[in-house]
C-alpha positions in Angstrom: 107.9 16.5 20.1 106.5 15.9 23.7 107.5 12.1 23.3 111.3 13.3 22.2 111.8 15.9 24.9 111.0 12.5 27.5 113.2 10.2 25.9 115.8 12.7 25.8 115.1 13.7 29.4 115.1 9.9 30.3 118.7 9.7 28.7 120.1 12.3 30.1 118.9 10.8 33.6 120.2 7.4 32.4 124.0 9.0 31.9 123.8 10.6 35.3 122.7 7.4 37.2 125.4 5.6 35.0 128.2 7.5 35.5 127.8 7.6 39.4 127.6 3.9 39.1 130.7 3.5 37.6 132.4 5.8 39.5 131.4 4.2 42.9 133.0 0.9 41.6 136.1 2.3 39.9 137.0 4.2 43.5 136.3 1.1 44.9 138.7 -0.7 43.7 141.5 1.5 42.7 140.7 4.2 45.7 143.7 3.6 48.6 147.1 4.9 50.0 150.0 2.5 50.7 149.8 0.5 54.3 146.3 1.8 55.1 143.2 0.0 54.9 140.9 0.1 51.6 137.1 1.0 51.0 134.8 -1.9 51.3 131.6 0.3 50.5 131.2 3.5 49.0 126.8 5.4 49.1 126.0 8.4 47.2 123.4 10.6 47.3 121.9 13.3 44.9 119.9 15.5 46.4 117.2 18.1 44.7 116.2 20.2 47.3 113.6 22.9 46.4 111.8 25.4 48.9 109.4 27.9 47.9 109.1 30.4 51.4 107.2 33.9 51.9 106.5 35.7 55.7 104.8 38.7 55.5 103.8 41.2 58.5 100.5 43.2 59.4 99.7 42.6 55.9 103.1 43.3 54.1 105.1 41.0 52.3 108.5 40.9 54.3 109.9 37.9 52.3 109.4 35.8 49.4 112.1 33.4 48.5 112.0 30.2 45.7 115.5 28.2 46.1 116.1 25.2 44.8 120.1 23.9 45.8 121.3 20.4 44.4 124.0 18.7 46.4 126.0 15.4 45.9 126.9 13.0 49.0 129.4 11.0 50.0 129.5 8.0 52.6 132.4 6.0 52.6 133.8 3.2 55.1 136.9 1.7 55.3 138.0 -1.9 57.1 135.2 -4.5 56.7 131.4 -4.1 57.9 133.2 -6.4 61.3 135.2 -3.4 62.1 135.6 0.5 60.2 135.8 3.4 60.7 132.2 4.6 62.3 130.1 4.5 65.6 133.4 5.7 67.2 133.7 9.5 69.0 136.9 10.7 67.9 138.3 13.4 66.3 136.9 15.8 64.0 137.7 14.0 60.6 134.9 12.9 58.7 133.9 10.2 56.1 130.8 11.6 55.0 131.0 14.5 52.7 128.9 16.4 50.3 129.2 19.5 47.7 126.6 22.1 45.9 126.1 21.3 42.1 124.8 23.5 39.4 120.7 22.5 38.2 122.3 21.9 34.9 125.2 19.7 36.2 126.7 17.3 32.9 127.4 14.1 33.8 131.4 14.8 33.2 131.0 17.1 36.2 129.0 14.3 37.7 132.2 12.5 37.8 134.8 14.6 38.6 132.7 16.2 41.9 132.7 12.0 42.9 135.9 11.6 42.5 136.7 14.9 44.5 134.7 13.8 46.8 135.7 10.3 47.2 139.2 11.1 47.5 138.4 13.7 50.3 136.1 10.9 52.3 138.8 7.9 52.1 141.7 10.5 53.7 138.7 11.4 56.6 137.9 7.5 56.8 141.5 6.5 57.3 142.2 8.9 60.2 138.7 8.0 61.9 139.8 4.0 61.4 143.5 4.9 62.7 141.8 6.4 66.1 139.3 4.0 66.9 141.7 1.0 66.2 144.0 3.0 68.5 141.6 3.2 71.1 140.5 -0.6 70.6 143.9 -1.8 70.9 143.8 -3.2 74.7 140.3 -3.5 75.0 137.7 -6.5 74.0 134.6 -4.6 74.1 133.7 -4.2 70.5 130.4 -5.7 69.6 131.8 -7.5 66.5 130.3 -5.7 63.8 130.1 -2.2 62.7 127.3 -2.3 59.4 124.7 -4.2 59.8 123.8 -6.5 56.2 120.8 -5.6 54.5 118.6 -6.9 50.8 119.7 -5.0 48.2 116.3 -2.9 46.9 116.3 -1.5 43.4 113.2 1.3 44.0 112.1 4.1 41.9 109.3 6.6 44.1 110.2 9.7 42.8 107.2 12.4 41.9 106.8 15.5 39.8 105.8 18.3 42.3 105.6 21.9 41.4 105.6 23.9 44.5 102.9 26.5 45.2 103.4 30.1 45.6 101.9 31.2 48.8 102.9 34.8 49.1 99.3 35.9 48.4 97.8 34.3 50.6 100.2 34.8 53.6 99.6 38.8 53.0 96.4 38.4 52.7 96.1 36.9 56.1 98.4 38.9 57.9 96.3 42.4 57.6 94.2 40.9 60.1 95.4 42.6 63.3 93.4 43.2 66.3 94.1 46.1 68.2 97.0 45.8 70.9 98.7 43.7 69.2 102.4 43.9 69.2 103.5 41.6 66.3 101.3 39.7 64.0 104.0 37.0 61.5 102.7 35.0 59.2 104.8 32.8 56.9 104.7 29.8 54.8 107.2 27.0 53.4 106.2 24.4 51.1 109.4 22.0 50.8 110.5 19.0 48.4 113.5 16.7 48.1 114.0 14.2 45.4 116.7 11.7 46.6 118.6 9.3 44.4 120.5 6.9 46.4 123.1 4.5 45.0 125.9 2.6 46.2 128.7 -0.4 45.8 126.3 -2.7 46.8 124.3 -1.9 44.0 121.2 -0.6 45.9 119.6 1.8 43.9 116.4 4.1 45.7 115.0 7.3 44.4 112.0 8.8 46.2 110.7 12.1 46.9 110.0 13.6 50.4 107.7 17.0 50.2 105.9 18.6 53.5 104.0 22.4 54.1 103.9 24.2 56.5 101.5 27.7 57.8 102.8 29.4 60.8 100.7 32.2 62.6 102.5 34.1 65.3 101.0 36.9 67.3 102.2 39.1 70.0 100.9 41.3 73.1 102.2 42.9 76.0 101.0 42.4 79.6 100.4 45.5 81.8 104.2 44.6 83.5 105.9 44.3 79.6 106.0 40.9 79.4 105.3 39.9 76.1 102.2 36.9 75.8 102.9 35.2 72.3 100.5 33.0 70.5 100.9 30.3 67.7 98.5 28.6 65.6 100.5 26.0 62.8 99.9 23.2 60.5 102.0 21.1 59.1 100.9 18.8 56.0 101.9 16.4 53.1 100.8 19.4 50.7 98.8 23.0 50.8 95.8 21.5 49.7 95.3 20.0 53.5 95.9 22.8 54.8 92.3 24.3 56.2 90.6 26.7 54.1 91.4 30.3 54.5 88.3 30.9 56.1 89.4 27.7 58.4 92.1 30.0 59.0 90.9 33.4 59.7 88.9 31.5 62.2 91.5 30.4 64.1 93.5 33.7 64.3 90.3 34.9 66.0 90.2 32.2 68.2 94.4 33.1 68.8 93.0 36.6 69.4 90.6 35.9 71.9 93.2 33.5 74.0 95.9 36.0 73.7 93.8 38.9 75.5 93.0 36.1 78.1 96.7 35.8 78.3 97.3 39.3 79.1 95.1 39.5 81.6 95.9 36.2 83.1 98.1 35.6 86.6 101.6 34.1 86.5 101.9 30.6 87.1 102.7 29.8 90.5 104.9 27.0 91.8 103.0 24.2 91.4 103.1 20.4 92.8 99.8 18.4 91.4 98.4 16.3 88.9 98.7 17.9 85.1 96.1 17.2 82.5 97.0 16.9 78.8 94.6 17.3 76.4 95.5 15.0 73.1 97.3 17.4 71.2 99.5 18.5 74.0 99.6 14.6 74.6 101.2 13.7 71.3 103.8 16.1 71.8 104.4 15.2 75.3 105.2 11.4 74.1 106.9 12.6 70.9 109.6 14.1 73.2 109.9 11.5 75.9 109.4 8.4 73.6 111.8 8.6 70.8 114.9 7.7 72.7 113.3 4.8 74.4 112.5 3.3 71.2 115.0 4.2 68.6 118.1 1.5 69.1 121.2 3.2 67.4 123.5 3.7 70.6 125.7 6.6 71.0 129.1 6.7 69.6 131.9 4.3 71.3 134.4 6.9 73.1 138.2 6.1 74.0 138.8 6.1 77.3 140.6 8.9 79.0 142.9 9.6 82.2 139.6 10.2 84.1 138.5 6.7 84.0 135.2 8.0 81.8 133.3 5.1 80.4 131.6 5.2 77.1 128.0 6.6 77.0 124.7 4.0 77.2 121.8 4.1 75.3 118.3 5.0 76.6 116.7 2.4 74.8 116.6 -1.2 76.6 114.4 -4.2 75.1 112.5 -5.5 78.6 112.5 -2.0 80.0 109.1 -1.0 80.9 107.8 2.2 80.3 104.2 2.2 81.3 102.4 1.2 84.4 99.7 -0.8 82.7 98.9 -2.3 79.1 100.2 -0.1 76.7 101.4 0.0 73.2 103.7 2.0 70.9 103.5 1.3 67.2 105.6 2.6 64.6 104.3 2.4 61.1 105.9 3.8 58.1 104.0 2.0 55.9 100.8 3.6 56.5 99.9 5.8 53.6 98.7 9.4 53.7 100.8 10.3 56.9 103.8 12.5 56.6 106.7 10.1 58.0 105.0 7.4 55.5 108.0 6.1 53.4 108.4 2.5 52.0 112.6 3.1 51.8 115.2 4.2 54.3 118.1 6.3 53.8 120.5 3.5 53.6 117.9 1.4 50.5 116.6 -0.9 53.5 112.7 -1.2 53.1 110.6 0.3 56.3 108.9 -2.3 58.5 105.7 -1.7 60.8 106.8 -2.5 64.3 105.1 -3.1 68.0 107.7 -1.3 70.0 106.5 -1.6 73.2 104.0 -4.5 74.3 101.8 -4.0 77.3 103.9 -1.6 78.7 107.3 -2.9 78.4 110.0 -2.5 75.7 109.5 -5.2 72.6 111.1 -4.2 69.8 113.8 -1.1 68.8 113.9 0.8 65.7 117.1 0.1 64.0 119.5 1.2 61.0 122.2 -0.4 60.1 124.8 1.2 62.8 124.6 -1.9 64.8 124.2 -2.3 69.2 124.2 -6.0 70.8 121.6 -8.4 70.3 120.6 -6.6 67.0 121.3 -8.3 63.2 119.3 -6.4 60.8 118.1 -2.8 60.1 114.0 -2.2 60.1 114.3 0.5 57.7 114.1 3.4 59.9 117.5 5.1 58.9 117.1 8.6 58.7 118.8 11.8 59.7 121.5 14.2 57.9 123.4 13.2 54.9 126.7 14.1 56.3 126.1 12.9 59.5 125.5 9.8 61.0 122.4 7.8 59.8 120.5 6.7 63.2 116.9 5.4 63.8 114.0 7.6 63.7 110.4 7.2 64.3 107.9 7.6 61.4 104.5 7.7 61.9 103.8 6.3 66.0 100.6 5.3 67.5 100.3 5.3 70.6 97.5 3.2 72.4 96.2 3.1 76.2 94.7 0.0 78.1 91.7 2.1 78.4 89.8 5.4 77.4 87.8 7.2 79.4 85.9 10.6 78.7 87.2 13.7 79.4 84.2 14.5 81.6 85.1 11.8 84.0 89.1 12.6 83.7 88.7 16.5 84.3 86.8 15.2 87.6 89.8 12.7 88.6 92.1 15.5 88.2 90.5 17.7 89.9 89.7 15.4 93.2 93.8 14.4 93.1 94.3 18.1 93.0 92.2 18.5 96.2 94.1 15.8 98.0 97.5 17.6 97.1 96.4 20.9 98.4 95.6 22.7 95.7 92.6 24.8 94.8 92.8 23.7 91.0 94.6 21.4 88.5 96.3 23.0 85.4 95.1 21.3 82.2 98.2 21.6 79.1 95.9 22.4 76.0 99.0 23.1 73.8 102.6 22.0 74.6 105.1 23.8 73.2 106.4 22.0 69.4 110.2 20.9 69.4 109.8 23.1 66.0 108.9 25.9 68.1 111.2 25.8 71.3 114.1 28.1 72.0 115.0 27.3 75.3 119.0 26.2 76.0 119.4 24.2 79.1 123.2 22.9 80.4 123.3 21.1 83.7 126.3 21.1 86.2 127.2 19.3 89.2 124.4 20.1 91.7 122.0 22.6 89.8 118.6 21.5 90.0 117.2 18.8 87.1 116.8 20.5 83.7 113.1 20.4 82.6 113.2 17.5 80.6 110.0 19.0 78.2 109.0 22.4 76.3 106.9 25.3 78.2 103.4 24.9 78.2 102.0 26.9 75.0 98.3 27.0 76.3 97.3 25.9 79.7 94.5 26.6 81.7 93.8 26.5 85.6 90.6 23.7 85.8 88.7 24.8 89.1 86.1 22.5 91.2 82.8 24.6 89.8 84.6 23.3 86.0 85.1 27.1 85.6 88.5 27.4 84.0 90.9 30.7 83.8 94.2 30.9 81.4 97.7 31.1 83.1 101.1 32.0 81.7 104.7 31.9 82.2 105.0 27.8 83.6 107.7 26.0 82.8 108.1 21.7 84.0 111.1 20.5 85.3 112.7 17.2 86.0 110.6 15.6 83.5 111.8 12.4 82.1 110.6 8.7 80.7 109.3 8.0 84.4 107.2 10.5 84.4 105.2 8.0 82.2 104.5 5.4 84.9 102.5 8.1 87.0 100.3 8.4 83.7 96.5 7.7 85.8 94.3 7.5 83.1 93.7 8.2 79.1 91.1 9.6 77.3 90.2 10.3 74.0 92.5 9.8 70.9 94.0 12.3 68.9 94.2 12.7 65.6 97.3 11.9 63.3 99.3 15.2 64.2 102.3 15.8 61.7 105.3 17.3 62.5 108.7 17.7 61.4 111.5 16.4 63.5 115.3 15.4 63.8 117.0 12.6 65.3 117.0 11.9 69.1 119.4 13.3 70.8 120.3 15.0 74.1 120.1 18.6 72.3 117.3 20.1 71.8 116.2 23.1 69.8 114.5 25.1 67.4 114.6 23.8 64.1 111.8 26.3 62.6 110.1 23.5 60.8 113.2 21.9 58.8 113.8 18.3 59.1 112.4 15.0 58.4 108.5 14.2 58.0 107.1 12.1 61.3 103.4 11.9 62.7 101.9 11.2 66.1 98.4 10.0 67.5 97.8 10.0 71.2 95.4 9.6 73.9 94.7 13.0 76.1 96.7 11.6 79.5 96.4 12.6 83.8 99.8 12.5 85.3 99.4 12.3 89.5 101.8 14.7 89.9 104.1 17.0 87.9 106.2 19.7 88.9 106.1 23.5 87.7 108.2 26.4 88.2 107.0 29.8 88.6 108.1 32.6 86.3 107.7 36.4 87.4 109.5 37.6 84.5 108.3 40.8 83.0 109.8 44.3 82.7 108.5 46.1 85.2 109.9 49.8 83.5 107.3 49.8 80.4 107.1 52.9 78.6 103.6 54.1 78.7 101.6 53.9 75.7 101.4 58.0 74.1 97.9 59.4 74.6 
């Protein structure tokens, strides 16, 4: 019976996979409207993805969802792979496309949600090719290629998971609540996708992507009403690496404890000095300042307008440097264990471990197969949204100093640099702020002051001569960007692989709450000569009094 159930279960796979197949080629050749240019390739995706979610509050349960929400992609291109449709800033139609599908979808609805679907992405390809040969038509400065070739990969990773109720377990830890606290959240996601990629060029990749995450969040007011907020989070492969519950209880005392330091502690004044990252808040430092200089998918190609506006440049140059001194940036998605360990790309191209910067200077960019100068092939790192566009992304990055040094002897650098700027201490970053975590909206106009260019600091502590050391709040950086890494005075010790879930570099930046694509980080801790922080009064100075 067991051996029945499989075959049949193989089958019904086998009709799925088929029909898509054939679908794919028939629109490929019979797909096209009369004096318009045809398809030349045609991807599609199927996409499982299952989420199993509970929060729960001062030991109530607030939420407990299971979802699980198949979808079917699109991603068409018209022209040739010389020039199409893409990598062009237009309007707002669109050539990538996707719909919801029942969990018990037949294969004849298989076929007609394609063909929907299909039909919909040629008429959004057409009208993104018409603009961008418009805005092409007196200008040379297309690259000469718009899809980059790649090895067709046949590729079958995909895993049976069953996700993990957690709800239990997040009530269980959220009755602990100290007195004066505020707010005490506690919630839990344990995510999978199973992807089945196929396309015209007959690659066919199935694989399955699956990440956890615990989330502790806890809340107290200061004396003038400003709230102090705490986070403790972990982010794994799977629950089972998550640390044990009494791993975590431990740690919510240890939140506890740094929280009523926080209420008590003074407001960060403006500050001018060397900054000391400690190697957790280090790999979050580089994981926001790095990604752009490595990743080499360039922004979209814009028509130019009445105000003579040119088209944007990207951030990542090969023979740039980055670092004052001998250091190196690896990338390396073949390395197992990790959570941005893959061995294929979105678009079927098989990862590659890179050196991406070389003693301090650019080497190498991470590439998919949208295309920039100089560049022939994809190295597998195409990742990012299924109806939007596919650009590099890091996976798993190591980054490497010249040098380690203990902290002992960095924390007494730092503190004689502080001394020579005039100040009575140096603030040590223990815990920056996670991209997953950050709410803060910037916009910049002609002549405001530079944006801060990094998340607040989460924890950070004022490091005094005697080595006393006394927590400090409400300090935020600003005019932070990739040359703030050339004033980087010495490393220290290494972090650990840190994982973390991210989306693709861009100029935007904001809370994602954990949903995204799989990536870790390892970095040294780091002493910058001199960073810039804002003060913050903040507070409501009106609080209520607490009822006797």
């Amino acid at each position: 019976m067991i051996l029945l159930l499989c075959s049949l279960l193989w089958a019904e796979e086998k009709n799925h996979t088929t029909v898509i197949q054939e679908e794919l080629e028939r629109n490929l050749s019979e797909l096209g409207l009369p004096n318009q240019e045809r398809p030349y390739y045609i991807g599609a995706y199927t996409v499982s993805d299952e989420v199993s979610y509970a929060k729960a509050r001062f030991g109530a349960l607030m939420e407990n969802i299971n979802s699980q929400k198949n979808r079917l992609y699109v991603d068409l291109r018209v022209g040739s792979s010389v020039f199409d449709n893409r990598n062009f800033d237009g309007g707002f139609a669109t050539s990538k496309t996707g719909t919801l599908l029942p969990s018990d979808a037949s294969p004849a609805l298989y076929q007609k949600k394609l063909w929907l679907l299909c039909d919909q992405a040629y008429k959004g390809a057409i009208e993104e090719f018409s603009e961008k040969k418009a805005a092409y038509s007196n200008l040379d400065t297309h690259i000469g290629i718009d899809f980059l070739p790649i090895k067709v990969e046949q590729d079958n990773r995909s895993r049976s998971i069953e996700l993990r109720d957690l709800s239990p377990l997040v009530t269980r830890l959220s009755r602990y609540s100290p007195k004066g606290w505020e707010d005490l959240n506690v919630s839990v996601m344990d995510r999978k996708r199973d992807i089945h990629f196929l396309s015209t060029e007959k690659s066919d990749i199935q694989k399955t992507e699956r990440y956890s995450v615990l989330h502790l969040h806890g809340v107290r007011k200061t004396a003038d009403g400003s709230d102090v907020v705490g986070h403790r989070w972990w982010v794994a492969p799977s629950p089972r690496e998550f640390p044990t519950e009494e791993g975590v209880r431990q740690e919510m005392t240890r939140l506890k404890d740094w929280l009523l330091e926080l209420q008590k502690a003074p407001v960060e004044e403006d500050y001018l000095g060397p900054v000391l990252f400690e190697p957790a808040a280090a790999a979050e430092f580089f994981r926001q300042l790095l990604p752009k200089q490595i990743s080499g998918s360039p922004p979209k190609s814009e028509a130019p307008n009445e105000w003579g506006g040119t088209s944007p440049v990207s951030a990542a140059r090969e023979g740039r440097r980055i670092f004052d001194g001998n250091w190196n940036v690896e990338d390396l998605p073949q390395k197992q264990g990790l959570l941005g360990s893959y061995q294929f790309d979105y678009e079927g191209v098989k990862a590659q471990n890179m050196t991406l910067i070389k003693k301090g200077v650019v080497h190498d960019l991470l590439m998919s197969r949208t295309p920039r100068k100089g560049k022939t092939k994809s190295t597998g790192h195409g990742r990012g949204g299924f109806t939007s566009r596919t650009t590099a992304m890091p996976s798993n990055v190591l980054v490497t100093p010249p040098k380690r040094y203990k902290m002992a002897k960095i924390r007494k650098k730092a503190i004689k640099m502080s001394r020579q700027a005039g100040n009575k201490y140096v603030l040590v970053v223990r815990v920056l702020t996670p991209l997953e975590l950050d709410d803060s909206l910037e916009i910049a106009f002609s002549g405001d002051s530079p944006l801060s260019g990094l998340s607040k600091p989460l924890e950070m502590v004022r490091l005094y001569e005697n080595g006393t050391e006394e927590a400090v709040r409400s300090g935020e950086f600003f005019g932070v960007d990739r040359r703030i890494l050339r004033d980087i005075v010495m490393a220290g010790p290494q972090s650990s692989w840190i994982h973390m879930i991210d989306a693709p570099p861009s100029d935007f930046r904001a809370n994602n709450q954990f949903v995204g694509y799989g990536t870790s980080w390892s970095a040294p801790a780091i002493l910058i000569s001199e960073m810039e922080l804002r003060g913050s009064k903040g507070g409501e100075k009106h609080r209520i009094p607490e009822p006797e």
